[in-house]
N, C-alpha and C positions, 0 to 999 in steps of 0.2 A: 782661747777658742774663738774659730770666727764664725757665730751663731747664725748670721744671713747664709755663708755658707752650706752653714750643715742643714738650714729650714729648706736651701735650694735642693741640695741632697737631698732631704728626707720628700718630699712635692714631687721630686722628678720619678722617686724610687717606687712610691705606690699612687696610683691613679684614683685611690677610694678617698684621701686624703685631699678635704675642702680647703683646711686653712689650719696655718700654725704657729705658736707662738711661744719666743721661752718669754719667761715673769720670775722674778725674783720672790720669794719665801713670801714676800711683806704686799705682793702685789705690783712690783715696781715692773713695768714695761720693758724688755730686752732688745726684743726682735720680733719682726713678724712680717707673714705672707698671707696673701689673698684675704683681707678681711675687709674689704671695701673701702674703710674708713680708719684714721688711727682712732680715734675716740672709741668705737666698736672693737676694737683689739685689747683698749686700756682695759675698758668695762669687764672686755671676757679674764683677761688678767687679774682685773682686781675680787674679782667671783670665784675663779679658780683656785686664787691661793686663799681664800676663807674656805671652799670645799677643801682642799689640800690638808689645810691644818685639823679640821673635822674629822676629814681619816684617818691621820695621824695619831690623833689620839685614840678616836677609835682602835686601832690596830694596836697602842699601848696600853689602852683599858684590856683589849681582851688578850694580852701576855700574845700576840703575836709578830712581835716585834717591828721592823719599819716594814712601810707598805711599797710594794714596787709598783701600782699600777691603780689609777682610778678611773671606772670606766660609768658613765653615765647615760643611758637609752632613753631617748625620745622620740617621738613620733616620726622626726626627718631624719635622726641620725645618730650619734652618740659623740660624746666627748669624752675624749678621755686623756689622764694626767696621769705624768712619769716625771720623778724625779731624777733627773739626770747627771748634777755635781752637788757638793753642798749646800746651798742656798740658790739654785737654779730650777728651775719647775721647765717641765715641755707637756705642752697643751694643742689637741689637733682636735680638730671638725672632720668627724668622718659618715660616709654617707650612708645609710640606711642598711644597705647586700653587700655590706663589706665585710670582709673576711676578717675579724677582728685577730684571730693570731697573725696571720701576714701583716695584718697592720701594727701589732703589739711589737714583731722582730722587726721590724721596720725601724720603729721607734728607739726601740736598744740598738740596734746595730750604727744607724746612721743620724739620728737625731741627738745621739750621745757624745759627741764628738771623740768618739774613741776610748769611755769610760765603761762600755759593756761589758754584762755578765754573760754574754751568748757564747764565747768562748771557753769556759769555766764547765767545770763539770757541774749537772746539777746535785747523782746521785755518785759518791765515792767510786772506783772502781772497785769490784771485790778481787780478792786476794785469789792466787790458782787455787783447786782444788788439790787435793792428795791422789797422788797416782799418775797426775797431768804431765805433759811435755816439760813444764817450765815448775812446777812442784821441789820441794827441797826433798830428797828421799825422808824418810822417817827413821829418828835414832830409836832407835826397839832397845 
């Protein structure tokens, strides 16, 4: 996957998005856009995947299995973290009156490099009813 790419992607795709970065599970630096500095992208990387593993467990302490999304509110903005592949983390600066779902499918669609669940049903289809067009008649 080519991670500058998909940061180009995902920066061009929503305008509320400050700054982005993938980091590795452990902290380890990938890629990154708009952060002024590397050193200020490492730092945000090596914080992010300590919150990361924080929720993590959290979300296995309380039996709700892996988490898709961390989102953290501040006075200027919020950050929030998405796991993306394996051992890949995506970490964005978004600003303050941002549409946090727009920015959430943003992130799955284009910052995933094509590993999205936006595609995917969330809730099953249900089955026709009885009597319906497409219904099996009933053996009586």
């Amino acid at each position: 996957m080519d991670f500058s790419r998909q940061l180009k992607e995902l920066l061009s795709s929503s305008g509320d998005i400050q700054g982005a970065a993938y980091f590795t599970a452990d902290g380890v630096l990938i890629s990154e856009l708009m952060f002024g500095s590397k050193d200020a992208a490492e730092y945000f990387a090596l914080h992010c995947a300590s919150a990361t593993a924080i929720a993590s467990q959290l979300m296995m302490d309380a039996n709700y299995g892996d988490f898709e999304a961390f989102v953290v509110e501040g006075e200027g903005g919020y950050v929030i973290l998405m796991p993306v592949m394996d051992e890949t983390i995506l970490g964005v600066l978004v600003r303050k009156d941002a549409k946090l779902g727009l920015v959430l499918l943003d992130m799955r669609n284009k910052g995933s490099g094509g590993t999205s669940m936006a595609g995917e049903f969330i809730i099953p289809p249900r089955p026709p009813k009885r009597g319906g067009a497409h219904a099996r008649p009933e053996d009586d």
